[in-house]
N, C-alpha and C positions, 0 to 999 in steps of 0.2 A: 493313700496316694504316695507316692515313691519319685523323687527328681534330686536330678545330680545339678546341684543350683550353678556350678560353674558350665556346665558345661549347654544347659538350657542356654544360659546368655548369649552362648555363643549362637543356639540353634536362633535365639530371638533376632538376630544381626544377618540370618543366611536368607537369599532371598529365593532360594530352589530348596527342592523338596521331592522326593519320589514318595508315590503314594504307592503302595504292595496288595490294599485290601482288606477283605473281610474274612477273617480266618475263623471256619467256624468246626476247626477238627476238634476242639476243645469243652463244642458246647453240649448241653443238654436240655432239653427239651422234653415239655411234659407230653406226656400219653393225648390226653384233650388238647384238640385242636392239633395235632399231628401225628396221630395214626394213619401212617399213610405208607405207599411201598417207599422203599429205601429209594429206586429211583426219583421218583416224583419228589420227594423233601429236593433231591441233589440238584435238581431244574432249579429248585427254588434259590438254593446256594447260590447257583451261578447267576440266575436274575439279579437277585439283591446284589451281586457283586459290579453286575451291567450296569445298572442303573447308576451307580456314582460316577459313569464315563459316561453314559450317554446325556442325564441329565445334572450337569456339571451345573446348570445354573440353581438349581434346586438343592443341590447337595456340593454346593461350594467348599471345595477347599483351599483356595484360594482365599477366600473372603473370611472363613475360620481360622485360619491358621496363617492370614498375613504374607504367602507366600505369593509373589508372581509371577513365577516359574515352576510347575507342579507335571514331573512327570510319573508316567503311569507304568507300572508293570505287576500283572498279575501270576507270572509263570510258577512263582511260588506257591501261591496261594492257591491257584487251580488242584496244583498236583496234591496239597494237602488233602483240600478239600475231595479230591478222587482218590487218595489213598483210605481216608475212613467212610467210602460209598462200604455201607453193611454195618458198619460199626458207630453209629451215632447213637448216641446214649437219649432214651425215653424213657420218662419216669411216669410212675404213678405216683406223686406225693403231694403233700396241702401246697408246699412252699419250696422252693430250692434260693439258697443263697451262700453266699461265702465258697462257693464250687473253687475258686481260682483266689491266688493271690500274687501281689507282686513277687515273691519269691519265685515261683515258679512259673512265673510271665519271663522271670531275666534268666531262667535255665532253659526255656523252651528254643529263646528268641538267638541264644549262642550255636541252636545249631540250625538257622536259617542260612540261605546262600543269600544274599544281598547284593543286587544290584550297584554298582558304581556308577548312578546315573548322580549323584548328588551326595550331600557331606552329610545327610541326616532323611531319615525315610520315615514314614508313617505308616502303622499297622491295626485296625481294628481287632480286637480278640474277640469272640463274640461267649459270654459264660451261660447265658439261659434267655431262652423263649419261656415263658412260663405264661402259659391260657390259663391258669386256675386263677390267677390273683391280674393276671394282662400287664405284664409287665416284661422288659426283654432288659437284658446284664450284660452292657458292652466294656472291656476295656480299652479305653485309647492309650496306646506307645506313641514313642517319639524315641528310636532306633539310631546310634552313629554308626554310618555303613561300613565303614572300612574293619569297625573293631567288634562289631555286633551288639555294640556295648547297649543296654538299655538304659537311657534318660530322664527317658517321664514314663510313668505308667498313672491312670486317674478313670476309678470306676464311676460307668453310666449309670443310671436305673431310667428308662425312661416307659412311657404307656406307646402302646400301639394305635392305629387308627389308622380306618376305610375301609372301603367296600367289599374284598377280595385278599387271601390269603398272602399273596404277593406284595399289594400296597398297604394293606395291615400293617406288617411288620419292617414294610420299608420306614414306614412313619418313626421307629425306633432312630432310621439314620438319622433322616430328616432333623429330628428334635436336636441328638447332638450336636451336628453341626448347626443350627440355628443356635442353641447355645452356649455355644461354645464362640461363636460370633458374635453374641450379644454382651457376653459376660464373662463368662467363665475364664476366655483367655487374658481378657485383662485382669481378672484374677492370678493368675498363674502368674501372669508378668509383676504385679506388684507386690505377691509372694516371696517372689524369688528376688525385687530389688530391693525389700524390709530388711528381709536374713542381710544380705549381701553388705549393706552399709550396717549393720550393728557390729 
């Protein structure tokens, strides 16, 4: 996990937030359970991206992240996610892990265009779908827009679950944000006000 503990404080005090999405130019995914044509995975990109807007009450981030003003824009993340149609990486292997690390989450994220809808923005990374072991590698950012500066960076592991390919691995959102609402963020927050008073 990687945070700039002053400047978190700050992000813990703002009561807006733009949310940019699921970036998944960076992921890999195994052979099993996604051999499929490059178009059809790309539906599913933009699905799972839908569904954080459409069912906002499910996949609050509001309610995770404390914010009650949460704007949306995906134009980034689209055009990622259409610039690597042909080029997403499937693996044949037991395990994928450690693919991404905060270094290069704060090199990727310096050349985003960023929104000026808010003082701090939100970006899911998405590192691996992995059907061998059922498991999906998100990282959650916490972005300052003006400077691209990255804040927080803190790796998911979460399991999948339901019925259908689509809500399978929607279940990865789900879990974070329900975790990260239950827990986790006050985690983060008491983190960061231990350090601050020592």
């Amino acid at each position: 996990m990687y945070i700039n503990k002053e400047l978190f404080l700050d992000f813990l005090k703002e009561r807006e937030v733009t949310w940019l999405g699921i970036d998944f130019s960076k992921a890999t995914f195994t052979r099993k359970g996604f051999d499929m044509p490059n178009d059809v995975l790309q539906l599913y990109l933009n699905e799972w991206n839908a569904l954080i807007i459409s069912d906002q009450k499910k996949y609050d981030i509001r309610v995770a992240f404390r914010k009650p003003i949460v704007y949306f824009d995906l134009s980034y993340i689209k055009k990622q996610n259409k610039l690597h149609k042909g080029d997403i990486i499937i693996r044949d292997v037991v395990r994928m892990k450690n693919l991404l690390d905060e270094n290069l989450i704060a090199n990727y994220v310096r050349q985003i265009t960023l929104p000026a809808l808010s003082k701090y923005a939100l970006l899911f990374i998405v590192e691996s779908f992995d059907n061998t072991i059922k498991k999906g590698s998100v990282w959650v950012n916490i972005l300052k827009s003006d400077t691209k500066e990255l804040i927080f960076s803190d790796k998911f592991t979460e399991s999948p679950g339901g019925f259908n390919i689509k809500s399978y691995w929607a279940r990865i959102f789900y879990n974070i944000f329900f975790n990260i609402s239950r827990t986790t963020y006050l985690q983060w927050e008491h983190l960061v006000m231990e350090e601050m008073i020592r």
